[in-house]
C-alpha positions in Angstrom: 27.8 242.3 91.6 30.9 241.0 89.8 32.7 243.1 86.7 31.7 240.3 84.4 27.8 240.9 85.0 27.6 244.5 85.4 29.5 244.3 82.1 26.6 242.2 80.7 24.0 244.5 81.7 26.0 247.3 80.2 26.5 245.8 76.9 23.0 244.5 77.0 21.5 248.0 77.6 23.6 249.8 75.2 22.6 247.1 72.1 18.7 247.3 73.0 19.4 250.9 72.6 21.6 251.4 69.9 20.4 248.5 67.5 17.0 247.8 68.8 15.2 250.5 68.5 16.4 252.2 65.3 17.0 248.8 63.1 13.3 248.0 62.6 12.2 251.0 60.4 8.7 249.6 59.6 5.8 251.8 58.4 2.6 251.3 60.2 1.1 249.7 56.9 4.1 247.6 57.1 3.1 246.4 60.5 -0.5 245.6 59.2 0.3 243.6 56.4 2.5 241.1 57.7 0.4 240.7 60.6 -2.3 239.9 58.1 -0.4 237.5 56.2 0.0 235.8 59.6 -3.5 235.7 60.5 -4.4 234.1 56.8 -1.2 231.9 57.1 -2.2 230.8 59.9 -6.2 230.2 59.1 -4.8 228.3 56.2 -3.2 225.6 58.5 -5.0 223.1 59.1 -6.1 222.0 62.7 -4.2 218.6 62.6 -0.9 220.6 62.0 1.5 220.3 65.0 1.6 222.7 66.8 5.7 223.5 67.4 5.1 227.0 65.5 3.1 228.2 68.5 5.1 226.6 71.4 8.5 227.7 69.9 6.5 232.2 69.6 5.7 231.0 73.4 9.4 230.3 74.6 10.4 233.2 73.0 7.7 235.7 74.1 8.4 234.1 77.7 12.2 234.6 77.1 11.7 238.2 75.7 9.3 238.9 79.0 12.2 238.1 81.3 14.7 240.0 79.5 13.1 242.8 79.7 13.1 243.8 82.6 16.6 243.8 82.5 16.7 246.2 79.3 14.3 248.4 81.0 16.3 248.7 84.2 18.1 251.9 85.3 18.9 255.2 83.6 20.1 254.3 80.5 16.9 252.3 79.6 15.0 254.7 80.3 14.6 256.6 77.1 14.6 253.5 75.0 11.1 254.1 73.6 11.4 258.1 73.3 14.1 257.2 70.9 12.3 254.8 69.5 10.5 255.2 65.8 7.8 253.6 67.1 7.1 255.7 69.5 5.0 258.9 69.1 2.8 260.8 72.2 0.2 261.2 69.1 -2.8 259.3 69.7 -2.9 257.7 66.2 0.7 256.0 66.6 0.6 255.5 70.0 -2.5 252.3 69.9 0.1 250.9 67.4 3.5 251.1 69.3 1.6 250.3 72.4 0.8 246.9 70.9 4.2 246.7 69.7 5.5 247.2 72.9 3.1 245.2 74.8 3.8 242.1 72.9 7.7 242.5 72.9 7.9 243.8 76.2 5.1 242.4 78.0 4.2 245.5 79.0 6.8 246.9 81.1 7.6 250.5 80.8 10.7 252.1 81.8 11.1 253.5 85.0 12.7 256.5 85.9 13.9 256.1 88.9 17.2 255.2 87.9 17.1 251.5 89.8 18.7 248.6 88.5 17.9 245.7 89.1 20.2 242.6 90.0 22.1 241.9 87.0 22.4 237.5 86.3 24.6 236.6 83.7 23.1 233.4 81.8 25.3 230.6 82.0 26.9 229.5 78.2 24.5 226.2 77.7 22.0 229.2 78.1 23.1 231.5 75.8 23.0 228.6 73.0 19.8 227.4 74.1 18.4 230.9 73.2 20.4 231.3 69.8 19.0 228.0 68.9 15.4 229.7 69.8 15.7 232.7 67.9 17.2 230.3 64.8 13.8 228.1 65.0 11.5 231.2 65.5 13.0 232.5 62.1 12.6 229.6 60.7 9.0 228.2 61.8 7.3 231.8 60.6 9.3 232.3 57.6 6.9 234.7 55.8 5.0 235.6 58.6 6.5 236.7 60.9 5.0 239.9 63.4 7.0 242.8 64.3 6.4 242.0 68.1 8.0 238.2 67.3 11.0 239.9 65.8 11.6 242.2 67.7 11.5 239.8 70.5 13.9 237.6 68.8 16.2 240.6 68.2 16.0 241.0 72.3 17.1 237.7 72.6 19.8 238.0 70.3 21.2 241.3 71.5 21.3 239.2 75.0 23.0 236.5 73.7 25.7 238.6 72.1 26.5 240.4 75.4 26.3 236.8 77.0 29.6 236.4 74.7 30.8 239.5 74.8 30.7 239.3 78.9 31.8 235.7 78.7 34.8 237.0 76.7 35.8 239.4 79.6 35.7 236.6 81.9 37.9 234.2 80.1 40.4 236.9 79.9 40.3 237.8 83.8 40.6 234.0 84.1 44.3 234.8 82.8 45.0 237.9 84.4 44.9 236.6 87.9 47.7 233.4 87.2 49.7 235.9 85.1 49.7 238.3 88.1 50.9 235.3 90.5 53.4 234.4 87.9 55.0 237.9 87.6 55.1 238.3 91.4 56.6 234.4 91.6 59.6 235.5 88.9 59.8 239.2 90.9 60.7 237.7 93.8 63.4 234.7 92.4 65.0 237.9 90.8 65.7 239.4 94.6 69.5 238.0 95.2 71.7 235.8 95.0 70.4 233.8 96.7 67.1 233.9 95.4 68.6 232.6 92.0 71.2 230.0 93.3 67.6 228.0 94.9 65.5 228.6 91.7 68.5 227.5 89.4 68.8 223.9 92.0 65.3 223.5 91.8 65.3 223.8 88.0 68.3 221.8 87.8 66.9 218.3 86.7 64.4 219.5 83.9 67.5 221.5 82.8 70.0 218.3 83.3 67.3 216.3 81.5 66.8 218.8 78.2 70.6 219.1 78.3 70.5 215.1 77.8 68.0 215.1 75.4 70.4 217.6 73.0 73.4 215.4 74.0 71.9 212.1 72.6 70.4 213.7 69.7 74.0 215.3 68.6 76.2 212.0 69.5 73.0 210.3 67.7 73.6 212.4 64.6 77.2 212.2 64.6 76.9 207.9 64.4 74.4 208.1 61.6 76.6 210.7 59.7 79.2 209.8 57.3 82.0 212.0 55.2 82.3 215.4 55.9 78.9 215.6 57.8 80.7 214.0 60.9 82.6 217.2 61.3 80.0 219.1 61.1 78.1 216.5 63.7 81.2 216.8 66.0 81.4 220.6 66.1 77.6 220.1 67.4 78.3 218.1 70.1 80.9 220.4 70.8 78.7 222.9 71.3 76.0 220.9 73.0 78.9 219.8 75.6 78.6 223.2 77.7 76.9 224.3 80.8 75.7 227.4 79.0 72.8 225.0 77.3 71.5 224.5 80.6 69.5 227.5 79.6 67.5 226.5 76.4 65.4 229.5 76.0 68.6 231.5 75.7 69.8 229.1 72.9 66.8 229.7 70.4 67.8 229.2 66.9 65.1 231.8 66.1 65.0 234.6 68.3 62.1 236.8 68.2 61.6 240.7 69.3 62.4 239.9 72.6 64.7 236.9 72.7 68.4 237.1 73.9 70.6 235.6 71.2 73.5 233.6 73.6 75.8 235.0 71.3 75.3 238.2 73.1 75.8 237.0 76.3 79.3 237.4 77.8 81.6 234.1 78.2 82.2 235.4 81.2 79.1 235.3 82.5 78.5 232.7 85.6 75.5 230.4 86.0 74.1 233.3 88.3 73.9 236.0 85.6 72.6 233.5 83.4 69.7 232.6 85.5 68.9 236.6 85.8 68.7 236.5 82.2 66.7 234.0 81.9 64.0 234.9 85.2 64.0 238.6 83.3 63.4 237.2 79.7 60.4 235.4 81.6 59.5 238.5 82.9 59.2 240.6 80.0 57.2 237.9 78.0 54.8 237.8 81.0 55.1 241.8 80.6 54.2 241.5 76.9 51.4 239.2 77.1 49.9 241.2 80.6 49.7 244.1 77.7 47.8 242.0 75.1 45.4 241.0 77.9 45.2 244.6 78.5 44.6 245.8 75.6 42.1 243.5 74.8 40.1 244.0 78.1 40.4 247.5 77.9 38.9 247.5 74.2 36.0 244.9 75.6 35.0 247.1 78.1 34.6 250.4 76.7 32.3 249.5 74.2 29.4 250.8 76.0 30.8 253.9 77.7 28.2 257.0 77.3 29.2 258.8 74.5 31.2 255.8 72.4 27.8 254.2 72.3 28.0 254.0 68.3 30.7 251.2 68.8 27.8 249.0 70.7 26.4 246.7 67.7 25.8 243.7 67.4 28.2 243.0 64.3 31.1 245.3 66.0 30.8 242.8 69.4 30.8 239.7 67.2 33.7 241.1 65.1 35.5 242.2 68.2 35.2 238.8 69.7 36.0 236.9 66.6 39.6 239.2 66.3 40.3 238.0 70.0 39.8 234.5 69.5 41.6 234.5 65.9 44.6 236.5 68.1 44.9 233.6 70.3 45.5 230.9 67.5 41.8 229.9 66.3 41.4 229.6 62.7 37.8 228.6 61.8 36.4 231.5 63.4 33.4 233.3 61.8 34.4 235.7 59.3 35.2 239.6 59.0 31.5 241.2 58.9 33.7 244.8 58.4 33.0 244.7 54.9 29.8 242.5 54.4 25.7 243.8 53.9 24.3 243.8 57.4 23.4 240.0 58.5 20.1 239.1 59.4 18.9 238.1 62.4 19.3 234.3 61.5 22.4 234.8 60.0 23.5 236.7 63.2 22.5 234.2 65.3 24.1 231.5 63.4 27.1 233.8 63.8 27.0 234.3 67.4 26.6 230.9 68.0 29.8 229.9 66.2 31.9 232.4 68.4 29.9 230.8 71.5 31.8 227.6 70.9 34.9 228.9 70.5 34.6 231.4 73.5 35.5 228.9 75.8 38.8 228.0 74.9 39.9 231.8 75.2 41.6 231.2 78.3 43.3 227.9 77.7 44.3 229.1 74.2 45.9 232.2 76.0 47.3 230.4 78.9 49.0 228.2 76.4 51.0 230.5 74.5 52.5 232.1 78.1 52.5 228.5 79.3 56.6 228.3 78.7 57.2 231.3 80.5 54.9 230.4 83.6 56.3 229.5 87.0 57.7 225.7 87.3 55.5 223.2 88.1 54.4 222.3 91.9 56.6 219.4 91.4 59.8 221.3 90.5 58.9 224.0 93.1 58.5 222.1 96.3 60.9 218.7 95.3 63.8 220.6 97.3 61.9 221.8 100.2 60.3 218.3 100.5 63.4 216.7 100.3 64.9 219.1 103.2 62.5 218.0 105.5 62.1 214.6 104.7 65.7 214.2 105.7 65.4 217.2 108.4 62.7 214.5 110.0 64.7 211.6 109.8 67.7 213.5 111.7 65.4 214.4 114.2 63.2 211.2 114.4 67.1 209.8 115.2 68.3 212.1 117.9 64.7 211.9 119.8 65.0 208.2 119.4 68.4 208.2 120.8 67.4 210.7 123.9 64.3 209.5 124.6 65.0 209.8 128.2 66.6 212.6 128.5 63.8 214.7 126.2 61.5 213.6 129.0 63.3 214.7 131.7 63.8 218.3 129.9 59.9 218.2 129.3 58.7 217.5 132.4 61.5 220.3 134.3 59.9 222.8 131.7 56.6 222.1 132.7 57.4 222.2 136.5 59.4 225.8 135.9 56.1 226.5 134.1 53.6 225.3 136.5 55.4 227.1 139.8 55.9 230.3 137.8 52.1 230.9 137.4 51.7 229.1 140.4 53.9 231.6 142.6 54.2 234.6 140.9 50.1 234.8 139.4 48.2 232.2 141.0 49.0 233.0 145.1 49.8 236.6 144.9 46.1 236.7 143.0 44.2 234.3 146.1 45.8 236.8 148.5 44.2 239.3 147.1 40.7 237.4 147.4 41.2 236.6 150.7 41.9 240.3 151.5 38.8 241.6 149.8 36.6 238.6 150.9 38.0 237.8 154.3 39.8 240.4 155.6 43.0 238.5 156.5 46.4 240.2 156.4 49.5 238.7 153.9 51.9 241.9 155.4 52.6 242.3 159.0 55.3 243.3 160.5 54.5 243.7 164.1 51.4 242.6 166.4 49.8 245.4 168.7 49.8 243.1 171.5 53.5 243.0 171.3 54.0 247.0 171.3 51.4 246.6 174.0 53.0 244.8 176.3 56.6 246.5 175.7 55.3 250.0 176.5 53.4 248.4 179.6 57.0 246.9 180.7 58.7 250.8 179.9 55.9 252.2 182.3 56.4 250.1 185.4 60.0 250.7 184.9 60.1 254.1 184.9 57.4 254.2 188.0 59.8 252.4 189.7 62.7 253.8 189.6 61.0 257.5 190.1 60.1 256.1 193.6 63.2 255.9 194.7 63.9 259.6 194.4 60.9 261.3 196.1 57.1 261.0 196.0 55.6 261.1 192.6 52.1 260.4 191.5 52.4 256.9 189.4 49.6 258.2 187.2 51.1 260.9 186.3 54.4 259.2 185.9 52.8 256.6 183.3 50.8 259.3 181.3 54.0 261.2 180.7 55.8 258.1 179.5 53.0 257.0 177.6 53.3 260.5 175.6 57.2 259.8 175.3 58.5 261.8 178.0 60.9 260.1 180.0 62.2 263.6 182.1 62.3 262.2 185.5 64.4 259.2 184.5 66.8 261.7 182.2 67.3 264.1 185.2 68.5 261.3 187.5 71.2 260.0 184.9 72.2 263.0 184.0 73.4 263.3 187.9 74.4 259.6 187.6 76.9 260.3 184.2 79.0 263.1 185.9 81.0 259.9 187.9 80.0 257.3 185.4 82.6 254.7 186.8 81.5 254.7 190.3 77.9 255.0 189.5 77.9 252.3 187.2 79.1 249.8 190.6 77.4 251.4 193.3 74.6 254.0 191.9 71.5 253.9 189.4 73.7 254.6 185.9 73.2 251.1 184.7 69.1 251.1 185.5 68.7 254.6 183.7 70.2 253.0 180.6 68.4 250.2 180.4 65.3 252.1 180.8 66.4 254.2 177.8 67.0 251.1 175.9 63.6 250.0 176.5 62.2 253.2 175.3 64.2 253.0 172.1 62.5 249.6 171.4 59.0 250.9 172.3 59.9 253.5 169.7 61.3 251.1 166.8 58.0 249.5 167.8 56.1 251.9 167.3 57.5 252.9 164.1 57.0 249.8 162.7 53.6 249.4 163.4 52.9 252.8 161.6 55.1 250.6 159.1 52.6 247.9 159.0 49.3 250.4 159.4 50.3 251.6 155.8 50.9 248.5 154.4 47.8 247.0 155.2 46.4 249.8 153.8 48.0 249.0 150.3 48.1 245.5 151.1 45.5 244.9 147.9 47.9 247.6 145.8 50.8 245.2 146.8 49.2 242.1 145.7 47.9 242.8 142.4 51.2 245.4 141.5 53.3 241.9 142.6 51.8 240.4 139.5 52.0 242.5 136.8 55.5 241.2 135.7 54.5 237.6 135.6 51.0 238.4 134.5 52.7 240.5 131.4 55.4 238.1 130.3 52.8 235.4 130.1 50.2 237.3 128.2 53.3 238.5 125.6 54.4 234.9 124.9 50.3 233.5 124.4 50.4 236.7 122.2 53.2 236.1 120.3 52.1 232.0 119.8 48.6 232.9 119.6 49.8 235.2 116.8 51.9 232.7 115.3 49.6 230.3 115.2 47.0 232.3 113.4 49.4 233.4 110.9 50.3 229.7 110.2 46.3 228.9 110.0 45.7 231.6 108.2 46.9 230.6 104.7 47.0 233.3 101.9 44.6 235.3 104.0 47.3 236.3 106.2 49.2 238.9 103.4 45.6 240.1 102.6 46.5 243.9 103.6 49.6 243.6 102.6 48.5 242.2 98.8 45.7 245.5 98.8 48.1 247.7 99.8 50.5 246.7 97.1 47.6 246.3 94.4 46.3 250.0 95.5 49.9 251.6 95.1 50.0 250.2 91.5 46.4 251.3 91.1 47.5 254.9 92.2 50.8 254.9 89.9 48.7 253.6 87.1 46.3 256.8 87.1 48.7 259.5 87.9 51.2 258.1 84.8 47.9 258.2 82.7 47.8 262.0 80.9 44.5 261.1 80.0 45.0 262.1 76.2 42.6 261.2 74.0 41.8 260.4 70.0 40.9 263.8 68.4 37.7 262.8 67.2 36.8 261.3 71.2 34.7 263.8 73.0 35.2 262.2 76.3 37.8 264.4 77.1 40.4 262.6 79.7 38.8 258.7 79.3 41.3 256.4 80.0 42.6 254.4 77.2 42.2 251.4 76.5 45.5 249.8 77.2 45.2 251.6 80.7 41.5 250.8 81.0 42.6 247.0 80.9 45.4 246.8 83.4 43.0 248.8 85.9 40.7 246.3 85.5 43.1 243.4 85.5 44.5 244.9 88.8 41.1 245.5 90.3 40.3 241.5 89.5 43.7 240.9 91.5 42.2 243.5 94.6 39.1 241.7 94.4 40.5 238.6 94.6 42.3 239.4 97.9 39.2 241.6 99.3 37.2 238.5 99.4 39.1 238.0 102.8 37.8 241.6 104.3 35.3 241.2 106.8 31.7 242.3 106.2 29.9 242.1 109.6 27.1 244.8 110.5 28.9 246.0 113.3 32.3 247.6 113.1 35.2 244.4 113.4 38.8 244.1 113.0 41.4 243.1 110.6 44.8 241.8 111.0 47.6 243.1 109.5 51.4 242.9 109.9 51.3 245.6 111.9 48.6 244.6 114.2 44.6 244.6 114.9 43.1 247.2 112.7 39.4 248.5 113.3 37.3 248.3 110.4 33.8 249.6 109.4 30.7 247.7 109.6 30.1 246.4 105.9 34.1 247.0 105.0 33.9 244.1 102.2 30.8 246.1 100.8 32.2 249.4 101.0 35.3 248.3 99.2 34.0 246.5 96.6 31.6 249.5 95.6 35.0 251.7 95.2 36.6 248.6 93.0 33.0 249.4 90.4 33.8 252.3 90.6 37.0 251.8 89.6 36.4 249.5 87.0 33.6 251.8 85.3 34.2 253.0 81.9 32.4 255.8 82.0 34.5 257.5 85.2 37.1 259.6 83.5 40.6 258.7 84.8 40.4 262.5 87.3 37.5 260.8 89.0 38.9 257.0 89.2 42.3 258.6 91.1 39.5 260.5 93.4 38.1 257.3 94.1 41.5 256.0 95.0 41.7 258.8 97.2 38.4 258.1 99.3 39.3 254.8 99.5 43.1 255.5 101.5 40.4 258.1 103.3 38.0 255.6 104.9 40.2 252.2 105.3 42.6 252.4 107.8 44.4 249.4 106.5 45.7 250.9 103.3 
C-alpha cells in the first residue's frame, strides 16, 4: 500500500470518527418526525412523478454501503458507534440506532480484530462524481430528508474530503522526487573545477543568447534616446558589455532574501567562482522550496495522528488545503471557513468540490515557481556530449575506413591467439583428462617397462658371463643377486684388475668390469625413472586438471569483468539502486538523531516529530521508495548487485522493506521508535 492511500484511509477514519458521529445530535423524536414528513411527502407525490429522487437515495445508499467498510476497518473504527450518541446498550435506544446504522451502514459492524482491509484511493473524476451525489441528494429531499440519508451523504463527503486531502499529498510528492534529482544534479556540478568549467560550456549558449538579448535592448535604447538620456543609455551598454552578465540571476535588479547582489561579488572573481555562485544560489532556492514542501507535507500528514485527532475536520482539511493551493499562486480559491458558522453539508460539498479543481494544478503550480532554479534542459545537458561523439564517430568511422585491411588482419590474429589459448591451455589438457578417466590411456611417461626389462636382462647375462671366467658359479644364483643389485663378484674382480690399471686395461678384464658397471648405472637411472613415472601416473588426473587452472581463471575473470560491464551498462538507473538507499538511509538516520523531538507545550505526544521533520522523512522515504522498486521480491532468498558485488537477500526483501518505509512514514511512531526502525532495517539488509 502506497503513503498516498494509507494516508486516505487515515484521514478517512479519523473524520467518520471525529465529525461523524458527534455532528448529528438528533433526539429520537427528532428522528421520528422527519421520517414522517418523508413518508407523507412522499405519499403526496403523485405516481406519475419521475422517479430521480429514489434513484439518486439509491446511488448514495450503494455508495455509503461500500464506504463503509472502509470506515469500519481496523482499530481505529472500532469504537465508532460506542462513541456515538446514537448508540446506547439500552434496549429502548438500541431498535432506533440499529435502524440508523443499518440504513447508513448497511449493516456492518465493526470488527475488533484490528484488520484492515485494502485501502483504494478513488480516482479525482470519482471524487467529483460523489460530491456531485451528495449535492443532488440535498437537493432532491430538501425537507425530508432521513437521518440514515444524511448521514450517508455525510460518509460520502467525509470520503471525498480525504480523496483531496490524500490527493494533495500526492501532488506534493509529485515535486519532491524531481526536486531531489535536481539537488543531487547541482551537488554534483558543484564537485571541482572541473565539474563547473563543463556545466558553464554547456550553459554557454542560453547565456550568450540572454547576454544578446540585453545587448540589443541597450544599443536599442540608446538609438531611440535623445539629449541627456543617451548618456545615460551609453553607461547601460557599458555595463551590459561585460562577461559578468553572463550570469543573469546574479544581476537581479530586485534581490530577494536570498539573492546575491553582483555588487557584492568581487571584481576579481573569475568565471569559475562565478559559476559556484550561481550552482549554490540554485542550491539554496531548491533548499528553500524542499522546506516549504516539507512543511506542508509534514502539516498534511499529521492531521490524524492518535491524540491530535481534534485537528481532523472536515472544514480544518478544506481550510488546510485551500492555504496550500493559495501558497502556490491560486487566487479564486474557496474562502477562509476559520471564522465562518459551520457549513452545511451542501455547502461543504460545494466547497470541496471547488478545491477538487484546483487540486490538480498543485504540482505544476509548485514546479513552476522552482522551475528557474531546476537543472538545464535535456537539450542543454547532452548538446556537448552529443557533439563529442558525433565527431568522436566521424574520426573513427575515418581511421577504420582508411585501415580497413589492416583492422582485419588484427581481428582475425586476436581471434586465432584466442581460439589456441582455450584450445591448448583448457580445451586438451581437459580431453586428457576424459581420456584418463574413461580410457585409461597415459598423457605422462617417461619410460616403458619393456625397456628397463630388457636392460636389466642385458646386465644379467653380462655379469654371468664374466663370473665364468673366474671359477664355477651357479648362473641362478648369479642372476638373482644382480637382479637384487648386488654386483660383488664383478666388484671383487676389478678391484684386483685397478691395482695395475694400465696393463689391465690392454691385456686384463678392467675395461669389461666397467662397462658392466656402466650398465648397472643405467639399469639404476631406469629404474628410478620408472618409479618417476609410477607416481606420475598416479597424479596424472591431478596434473591435468591443476595444468588448467591458470587459463581456466584468467578466462572466467575477463567474462566476469565484461559480463559485469555489460550488466552495469543494461542496467540503467537500477544499477546505483544500493548505492541511492544507502545514501537515502544515511540522511534518514541524520534526520532523526538531529531531531530533539521537542514538542508544543500544550502537545501531549511527548517526542512526535514536527512537522517540518515529519515532511522531509516522508519526502525522503518517497525518494527510498522510488529506488526500492528495483529490490527483488522472489519467495526464495535471491541476490542483489551492488558496487561491491553479489549480495544475498531475503525472500520477500521488496516486501520487507517497504513495511519498514510505513513504518517510517507513520505519524503516530514517535521519532525514538522511527530511528529504531532505522536500526532493524541496517539489522536485516545486508545491503545497507
Amino acid at each position: 500500500m502506497s503513503f498516498v492511500s494509507e494516508h486516505y484511509g487515515n484521514v478517512f477514519r479519523a473524520l467518520a470518527l471525529n465529525t461523524m458521529s458527534p455532528g448529528l445530535q438528533y433526539q429520537e423524536e427528532q428522528t421520528v418526525a422527519t421520517t414522517g414528513a418523508a413518508t407523507d411527502s412522499d405519499q403526496a407525490a403523485p405516481e406519475s412523478e419521475p422517479t430521480t429522487r429514489d434513484s439518486t437515495n439509491k446511488r448514495l445508499a450503494q455508495r455509503a454501503f461500500d464506504l463503509s467498510t472502509l470506515v469500519l476497518a481496523g482499530s481505529s473504527a472500532t469504537n465508532l458507534l460506542q462513541q456515538s450518541p446514537q448508540y446506547s446498550p439500552s434496549a429502548e435506544s438500541g431498535k432506533v440506532d440499529d435502524a440508523v446504522n443499518q440504513e447508513a451502514f448497511g449493516g456492518v459492524r465493526p470488527s475488533a480484530s484490528g484488520v484492515r482491509v485494502a485501502v483504494t484511493i478513488p480516482s479525482l473524476s470519482s471524487i467529483i462524481s460523489d460530491l456531485h451525489l451528495v449535492r443532488s441528494s440535498l437537493a432532491d429531499n430538501v425537507g425530508a430528508t432521513a437521518l440514515g440519508q444524511e448521514r450517508a451523504a455525510e460518509l460520502i463527503l467525509m470520503s471525498a474530503i480525504a480523496g483531496i486531502h490524500a490527493y494533495t499529498v500526492e501532488q506534493l510528492l509529485d515535486s519532491a522526487l524531481p526536486l531531489s534529482i535536481d539537488m543531487d544534479y547541482w551537488n554534483a556540478q558543484d564537485d571541482g573545477a572541473l565539474s563547473l568549467a563543463i556545466y558553464f560550456i554547456q550553459s554557454l549558449p542560453q547565456r550568450l543568447v540572454s547576454w544578446g538579448v540585453r545587448t540589443a535592448d541597450a544599443l536599442f535604447s540608446y538609438v531611440t534616446s535623445a539629449g541627456t538620456a543617451k548618456e545615460s543609455a551609453l553607461d547601460h551598454i557599458r555595463a551590459v558589455m561585460t562577461s559578468r552578465l553572463l550570469f543573469p540571476e546574479l544581476c537581479a535588479d530586485k534581490v530577494s532574501k536570498r539573492h546575491i547582489r553582483m555588487s557584492r561579488i568581487p571584481e576579481s572573481a573569475n568565471i569559475l567562482s562565478l559559476t559556484r555562485r550561481e550552482i549554490r544560489h540554485k542550491q539554496q532556492q531548491l533548499a528553500d522550496g524542499q522546506e516549504r514542501l516539507a512543511e506542508m507535507l509534514g502539516s498534511l500528514s499529521q492531521v490524524a495522528v492518535v491524540g491530535r485527532s481534534s485537528r481532523a475536520t472536515p472544514e480544518a482539511l478544506l481550510q488546510q488545503v485551500s492555504d496550500i493551493i493559495k501558497a502556490l499562486g491560486h487566487s479564486d480559491t474557496a474562502s477562509s471557513t476559520t471564522k465562518q458558522p459551520p457549513l452545511s453539508i451542501g455547502q461543504m460539498a460545494q466547497s470541496a468540490e471547488q478545491i477538487a479543481i484546483l487540486v490538480q494544478g498543485i504540482s505544476t503550480q509548485f514546479n513552476e515557481g522552482i522551475r528557474i532554479y531546476c537543472r538545464p534542459s535535456l537539450l542543454a545537458r547532452c548538446w556537448m556530449p552529443t557533439l563529442v561523439c558525433v565527431v568522436g564517430a566521424r574520426s573513427l568511422a575515418l581511421y577504420v575506413a582508411g585501415h580497413r585491411k589492416d583492422i582485419e588482419g588484427w581481428t582475425i590474429d586476436a581471434v586465432a591467439v584466442a581460439s589456441n589459448y582455450v584450445s591448448q591451455y583448457i580445451l586438451a589438457p581437459l580431453r586428457s583428462a576424459y581420456e584418463t578417466i574413461r580410457y585409461g590411456t597415459h598423457t605422462y611417461s617417461v619410460m616403458t617397462e619393456d625397456s628397463l626389462r630388457s636392460d636389466l636382462r642385458s646386465l644379467e647375462d653380462m655379469v654371468v658371463g664374466f663370473t665364468e671366467r673366474f671359477g664355477s658359479f651357479d648362473p641362478a644364483l648369479v642372476r638373482q643377486r644382480v637382479e637384487s643389485g648386488d654386483l660383488s663378484d664383478v666388484m671383487r674382480v676389478y678391484a684386483r684388475e685397478v691395482q695395475q690399471p694400465f696393463r689391465n686395461a690392454v691385456f686384463g678384464d678392467l675395461v669389461q668390469a666397467m662397462l658392466i658397471q656402466v650398465q648397472k648405472v643405467k639399469v639404476d637411472v631406469g629404474q628410478t625413472m620408472a618409479a618417476l613415472d609410477k607416481l606420475l601416473k598416479s597424479n596424472e588426473l591431478n596434473f591435468l586438471l591443476l595444468s588448467t587452472v591458470p587459463a581456466t581463471l584468467s578466462v572466467y575473470v575477463a567474462a566476469r569483468w565484461l559480463f559485469t560491464r555489460v550488466a552495469w551498462w543494461l542496467g540503467g538507473s537500477s544499477r546505483y539502486t544500493a548505492t541511492s538507499i544507502q545514501s537515502t538511509m544515511r540522511d534518514i538516520d541524520r534526520l532523526l538523531n538531529i531531531d530533539e523531538g521537542e514538542c508544543p507545550a500544550d502537545d501531549n505526544d511527548c517526542n512526535r516529530l514536527l512537522a517540518s521533520t515529519q515532511g522531509r522523512l516522508i519526502c525522503l522515504t518517497h525518494y527510498l521508495r522510488h529506488h526500492a522498486a528495483a529490490l527483488p521480491n522472489s519467495a526464495s532468498a535471491g541476490w542483489l548487485g551492488t558496487s561491491g558485488g553479489w549480495l544475498r537477500a531475503l525472500p520477500h526483501t521488496r516486501s520487507l522493506f517497504f513495511q519498514d518505509i510505513r513504518d517510517l512514514e507513520s505519524a503516530q511512531l514517535t521519532g525514538f521508535q522511527k530511528r529504531h526502525v532505522v536500526e532493524r532495517m541496517y539489522r536485516t539488509f545486508r545491503f545497507l
